[in-house]
C-alpha positions in Angstrom: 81.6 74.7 55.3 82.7 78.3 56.3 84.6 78.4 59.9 82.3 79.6 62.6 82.6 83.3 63.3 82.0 86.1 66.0 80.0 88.7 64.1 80.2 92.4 65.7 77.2 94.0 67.3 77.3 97.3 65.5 79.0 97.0 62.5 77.7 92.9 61.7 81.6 92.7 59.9 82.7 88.9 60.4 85.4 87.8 63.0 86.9 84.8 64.0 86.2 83.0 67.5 88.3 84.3 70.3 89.1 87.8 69.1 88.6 90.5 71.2 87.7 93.5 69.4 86.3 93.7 65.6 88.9 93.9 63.0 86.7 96.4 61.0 85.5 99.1 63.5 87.7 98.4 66.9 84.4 97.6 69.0 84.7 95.2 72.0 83.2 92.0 70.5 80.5 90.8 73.3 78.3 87.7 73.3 74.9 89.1 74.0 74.4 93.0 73.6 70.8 92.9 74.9 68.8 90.3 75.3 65.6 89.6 74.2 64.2 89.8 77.7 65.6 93.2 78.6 64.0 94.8 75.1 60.9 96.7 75.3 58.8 94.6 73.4 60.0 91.6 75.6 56.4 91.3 76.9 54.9 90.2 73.6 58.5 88.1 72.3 57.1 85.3 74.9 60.9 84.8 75.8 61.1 82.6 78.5 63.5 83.8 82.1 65.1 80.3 81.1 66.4 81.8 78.0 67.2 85.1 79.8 69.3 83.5 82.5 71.0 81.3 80.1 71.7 84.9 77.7 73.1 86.9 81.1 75.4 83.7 82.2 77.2 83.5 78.7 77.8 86.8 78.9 79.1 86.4 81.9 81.3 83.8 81.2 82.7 86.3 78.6 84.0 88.7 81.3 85.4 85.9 83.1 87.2 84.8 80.6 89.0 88.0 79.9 89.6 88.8 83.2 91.1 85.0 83.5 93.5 86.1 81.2 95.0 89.7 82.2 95.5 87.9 85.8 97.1 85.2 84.2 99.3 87.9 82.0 99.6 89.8 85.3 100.7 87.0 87.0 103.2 86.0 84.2 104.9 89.1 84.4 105.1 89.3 88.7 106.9 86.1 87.9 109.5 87.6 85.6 109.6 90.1 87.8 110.6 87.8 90.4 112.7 86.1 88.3 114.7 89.1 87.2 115.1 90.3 90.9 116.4 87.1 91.7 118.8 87.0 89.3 120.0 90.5 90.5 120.5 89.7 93.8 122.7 86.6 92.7 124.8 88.2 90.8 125.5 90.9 93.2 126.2 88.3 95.6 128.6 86.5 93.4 130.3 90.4 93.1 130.5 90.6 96.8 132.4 87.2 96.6 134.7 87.9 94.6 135.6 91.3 95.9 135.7 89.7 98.9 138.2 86.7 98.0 140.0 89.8 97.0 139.8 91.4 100.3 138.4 94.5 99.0 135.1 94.6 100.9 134.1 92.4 103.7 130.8 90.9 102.5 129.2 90.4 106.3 129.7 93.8 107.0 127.8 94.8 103.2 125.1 92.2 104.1 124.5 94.5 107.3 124.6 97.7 105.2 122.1 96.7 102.5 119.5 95.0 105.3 120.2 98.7 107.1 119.3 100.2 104.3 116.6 98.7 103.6 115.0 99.2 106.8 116.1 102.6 106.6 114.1 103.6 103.2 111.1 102.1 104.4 111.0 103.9 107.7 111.5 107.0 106.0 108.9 106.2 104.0 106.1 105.1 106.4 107.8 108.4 107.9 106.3 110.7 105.2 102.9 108.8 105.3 102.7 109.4 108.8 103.7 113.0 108.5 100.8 113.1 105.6 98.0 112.1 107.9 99.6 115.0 110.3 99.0 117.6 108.1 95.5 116.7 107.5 94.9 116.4 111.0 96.5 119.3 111.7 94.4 121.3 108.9 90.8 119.9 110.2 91.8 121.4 113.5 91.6 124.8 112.1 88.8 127.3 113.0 89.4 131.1 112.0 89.3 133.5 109.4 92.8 133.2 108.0 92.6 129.5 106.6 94.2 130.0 103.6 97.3 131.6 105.5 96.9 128.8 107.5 97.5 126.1 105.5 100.0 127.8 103.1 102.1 127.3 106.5 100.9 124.3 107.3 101.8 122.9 103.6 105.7 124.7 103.4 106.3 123.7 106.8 105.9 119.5 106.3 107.6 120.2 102.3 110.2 122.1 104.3 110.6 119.1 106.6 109.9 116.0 103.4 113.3 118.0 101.9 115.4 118.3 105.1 115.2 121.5 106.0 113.6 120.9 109.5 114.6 124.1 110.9 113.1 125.9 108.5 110.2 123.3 108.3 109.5 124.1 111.9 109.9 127.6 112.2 107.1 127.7 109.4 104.4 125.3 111.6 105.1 127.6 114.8 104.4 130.7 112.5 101.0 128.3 112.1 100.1 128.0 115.7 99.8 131.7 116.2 96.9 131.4 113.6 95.5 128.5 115.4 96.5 128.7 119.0 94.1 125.8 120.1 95.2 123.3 117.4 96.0 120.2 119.7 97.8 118.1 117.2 100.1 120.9 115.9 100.8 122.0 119.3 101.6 118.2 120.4 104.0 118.1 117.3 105.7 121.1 117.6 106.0 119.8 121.9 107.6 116.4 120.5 109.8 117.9 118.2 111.8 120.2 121.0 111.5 117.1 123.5 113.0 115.6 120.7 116.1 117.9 120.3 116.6 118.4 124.4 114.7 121.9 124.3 112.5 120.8 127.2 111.6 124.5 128.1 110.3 124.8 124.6 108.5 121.3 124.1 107.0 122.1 127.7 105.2 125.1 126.6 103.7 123.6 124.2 102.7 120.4 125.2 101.2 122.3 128.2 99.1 123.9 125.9 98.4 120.8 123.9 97.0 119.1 127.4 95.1 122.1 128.2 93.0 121.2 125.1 93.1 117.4 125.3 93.5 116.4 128.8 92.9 113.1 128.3 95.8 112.3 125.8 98.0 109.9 127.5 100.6 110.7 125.0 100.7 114.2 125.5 100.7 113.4 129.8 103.8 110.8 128.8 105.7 113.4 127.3 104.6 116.5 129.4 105.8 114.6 132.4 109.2 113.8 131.0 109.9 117.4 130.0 108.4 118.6 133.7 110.9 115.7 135.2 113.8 117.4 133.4 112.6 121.5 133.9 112.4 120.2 137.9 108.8 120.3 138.0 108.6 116.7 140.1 105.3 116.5 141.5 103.8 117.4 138.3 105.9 115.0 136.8 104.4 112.4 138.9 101.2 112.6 138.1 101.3 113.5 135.0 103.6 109.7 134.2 100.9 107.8 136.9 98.1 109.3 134.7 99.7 108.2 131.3 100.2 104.6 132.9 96.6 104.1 134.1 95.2 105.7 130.6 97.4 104.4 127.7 99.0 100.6 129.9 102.6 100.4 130.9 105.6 101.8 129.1 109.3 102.1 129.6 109.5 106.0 129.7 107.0 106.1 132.0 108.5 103.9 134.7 112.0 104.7 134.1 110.8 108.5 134.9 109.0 107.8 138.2 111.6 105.8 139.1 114.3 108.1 138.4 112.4 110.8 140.4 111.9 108.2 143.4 116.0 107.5 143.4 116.4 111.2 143.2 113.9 111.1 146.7 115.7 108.1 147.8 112.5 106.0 148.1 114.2 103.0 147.0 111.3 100.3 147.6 109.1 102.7 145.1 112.3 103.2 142.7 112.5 99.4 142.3 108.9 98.5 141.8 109.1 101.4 138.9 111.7 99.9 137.4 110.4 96.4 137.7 107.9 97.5 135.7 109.7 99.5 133.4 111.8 96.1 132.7 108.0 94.0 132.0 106.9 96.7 129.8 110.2 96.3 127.6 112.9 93.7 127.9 116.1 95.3 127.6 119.9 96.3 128.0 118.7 99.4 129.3 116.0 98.0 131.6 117.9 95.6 133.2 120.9 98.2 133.6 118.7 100.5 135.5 117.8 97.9 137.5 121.4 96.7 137.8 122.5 100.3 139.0 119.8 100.8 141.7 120.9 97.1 143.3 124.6 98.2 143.3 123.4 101.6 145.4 121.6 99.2 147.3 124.6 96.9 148.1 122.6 94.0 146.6 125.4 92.5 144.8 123.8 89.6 143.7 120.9 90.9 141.9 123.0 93.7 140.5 124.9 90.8 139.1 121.9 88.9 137.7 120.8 92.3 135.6 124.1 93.7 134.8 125.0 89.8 133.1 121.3 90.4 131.1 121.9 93.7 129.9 125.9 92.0 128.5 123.6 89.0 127.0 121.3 91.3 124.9 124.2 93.9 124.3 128.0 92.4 124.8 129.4 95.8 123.6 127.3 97.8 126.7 130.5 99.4 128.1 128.1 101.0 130.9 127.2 97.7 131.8 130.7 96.0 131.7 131.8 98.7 134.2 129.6 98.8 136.9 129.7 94.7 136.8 133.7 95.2 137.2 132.7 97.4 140.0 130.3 95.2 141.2 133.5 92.5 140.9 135.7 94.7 142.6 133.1 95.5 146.1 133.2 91.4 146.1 137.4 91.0 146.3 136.9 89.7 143.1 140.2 92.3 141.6 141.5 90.0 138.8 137.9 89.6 137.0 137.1 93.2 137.8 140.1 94.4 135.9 139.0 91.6 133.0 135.4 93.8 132.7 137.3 97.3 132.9 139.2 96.4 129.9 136.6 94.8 128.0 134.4 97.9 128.7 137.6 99.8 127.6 137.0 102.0 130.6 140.2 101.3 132.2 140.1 101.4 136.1 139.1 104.9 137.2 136.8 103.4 140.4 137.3 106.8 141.6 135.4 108.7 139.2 132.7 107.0 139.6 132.2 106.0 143.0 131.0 108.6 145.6 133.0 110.1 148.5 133.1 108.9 152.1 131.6 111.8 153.3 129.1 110.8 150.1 128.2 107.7 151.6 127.8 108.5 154.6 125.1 111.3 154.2 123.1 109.2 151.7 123.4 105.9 153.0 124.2 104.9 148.8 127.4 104.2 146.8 126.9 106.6 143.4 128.1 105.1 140.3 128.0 107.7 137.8 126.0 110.7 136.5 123.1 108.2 136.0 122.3 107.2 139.7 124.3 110.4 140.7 122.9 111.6 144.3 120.7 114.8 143.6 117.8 116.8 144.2 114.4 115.9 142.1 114.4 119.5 142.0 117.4 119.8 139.3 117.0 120.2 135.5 117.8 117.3 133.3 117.1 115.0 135.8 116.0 112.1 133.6 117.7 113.0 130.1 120.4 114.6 131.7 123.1 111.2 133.0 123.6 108.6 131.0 123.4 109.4 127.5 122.7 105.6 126.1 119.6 105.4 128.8 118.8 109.0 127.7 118.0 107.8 123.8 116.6 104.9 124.7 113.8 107.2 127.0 113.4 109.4 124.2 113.0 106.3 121.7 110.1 104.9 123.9 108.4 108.1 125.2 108.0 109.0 120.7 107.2 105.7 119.8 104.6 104.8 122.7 100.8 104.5 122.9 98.8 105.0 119.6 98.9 106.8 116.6 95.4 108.9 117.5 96.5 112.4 117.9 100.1 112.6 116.9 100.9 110.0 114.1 104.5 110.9 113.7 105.6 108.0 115.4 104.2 104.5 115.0 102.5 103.0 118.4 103.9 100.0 119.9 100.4 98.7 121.3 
């Protein structure tokens, strides 16, 4: 008896069960071609739908079956894959080892490296996806005569920037709003990118511009306000923080600002419930410093002491921190564990630069501690940006990164 074979719809050549395309003419073997139900003269063949349903579900099985087996190939070679990776990684680890047994390389500190590393590549690259949507945000915007100008400038300016050359990059994208002076999302970027870099005259024309077109943009308002804070601009800066607040929810930036304007006032009940809140929107060194700093002007030792301990549990290397807590120690009697923070803050003990005058004291009411909580008009430029430099980047950090991603989706939203 001859083995059973799988006989190829078009050329009829013979093949044997389970191969999947004929050995003579290369065509996909398939179980049913067409079947008798589907034909024309189906209506005088008296096929039953039993027969057509049973034709349509073997042929179904058919695909099922091959698809089965490229996942299960697919999977086989993830696996490996897998395998292989894992392999890698322990044989690097056993290098590490050994050069560290040798003392060549200290292996914690490379573990920290490579996990930096990795969390640097793929911020860059959710970086240049973000920067993608941008541009075609940015080119949707557009409505003039000159498009093709447009977004030949548009284009070089974000390959200028993908390749590092963010100078150039920029200068390209500002060539671009002249063509399109009421594109909102270019003119937001172009505003973030000189808040960015500290040109706050810069980033305020623009984002001025930007919340001309979109007033109700609570990102734009969040980072308007900072840059009016710094230019001296207070009451603008005010409302334009209270109305970022009410539209996008709480955020850091926001309530470290008004509450940095409010110390610069010397309403002190307002500058502590801003920076209440700006410690409940984000639990940090920095948060609970500020706090820490406006107790200590307020001669409220003890809950100077409770933030100032907070901010050296999240961050034991906050030299800021360890300072004013030695001062803190110091206003107490407490000299010998004073000196211990000065030294761990690796500050020495220069009290005197950084605590105020008598004649200070006694026309503000306020011990100073330092260019942060300095005594000083609302009026003055760099109010906000402009003390301490850690507080500074950490402003910055929140003011980019908060709200959503709906007009300017450079930075990711927190929310």
């Amino acid at each position: 008896m001859s083995p059973v074979s799988h006989y190829c719809q078009k050329c009829l050549a013979a093949n044997p069960l389970g191969q999947e395309f004929c050995a003579r003419c290369g065509t996909r073997l398939m179980i049913v071609v067409e079947t008798p139900a589907a034909r024309y003269e189906s209506a005088e063949s008296g096929v039953s739908s039993e027969e057509h349903l049973l034709e349509r579900i073997s042929g179904l099985e058919s695909r099922q079956t091959r698809l089965t087996e490229k996942l299960e190939r697919a999977l086989d070679l993830l696996l490996r894959q897998a395998q292989n990776s894992h392999f890698d990684r322990a044989l690097v680890k056993a290098l590490a080892g050994l050069l560290t047994d040798d003392g060549i390389i200290d292996n914690d500190r490379l573990e920290r490296l490579w996990i930096d590393r990795c969390q640097k590549d793929a911020e860059e690259q959710q970086e240049s996806e973000r920067r993608e949507v941008l541009r075609l945000r940015i080119l949707a915007k557009f409505f003039g005569t000159e498009r093709a100008a447009f977004e030949h400038q548009v284009d070089e300016g974000f390959l200028l920037i993908e390749d590092e050359q963010l100078n150039s990059g920029m200068r390209e994208l500002r060539r671009a709003a002249e063509l399109s002076p009421n594109n909102a999302p270019l003119l937001s970027f172009l505003g973030e990118h000189f808040y960015k870099t500290g040109k706050t005259s810069k980033a305020r024309n623009y984002l001025s511009r930007a919340h001309e077109i979109e007033p109700g943009d609570e990102r734009i308002q969040l980072l308007l306000g900072l840059t009016c804070a710094d230019e001296g601009d207070a009451e603008r800066a005010k409302l334009l923080l209270r109305r970022s607040t009410r539209l996008g929810g709480s955020s850091f930036a926001a309530h470290f600002g008004l509450g940095r304007l409010f110390v610069a006032e010397e309403q002190w009940k307002e500058a502590v419930r801003e920076f209440k809140l700006a410690l409940a929107s984000k639990d940090s060194p920095e948060a609970h410093y500020a706090l820490g700093c406006l107790y200590y002007q307020l001669n409220r030792d003890s809950l100077a002491t409770r933030h100032l301990r907070k901010a050296i549990e999240l961050d034991g290397e906050y030299s800021e921190a360890l300072h004013l807590l030695g001062l803190v120690c110091e206003r107490a009697g407490a000299n010998t564990r004073a000196m211990a923070y000065f030294e761990k803050a690796g500050t020495g003990r220069f009290v005197s630069k950084t605590v105020s005058t008598n004649e200070k004291r006694q026309s503000s009411g306020v011990e100073g501690v330092g260019p942060t909580f300095r005594m000083s008009s609302a009026r003055l430029r760099k109010l906000i940006t402009g003390g301490d430099r850690r507080l500074a980047e950490a402003l910055r950090q929140d003011a980019l990164s908060a709200y959503s991603l709906t007009d300017t989706p450079l930075d990711a939203g927190r929310r």
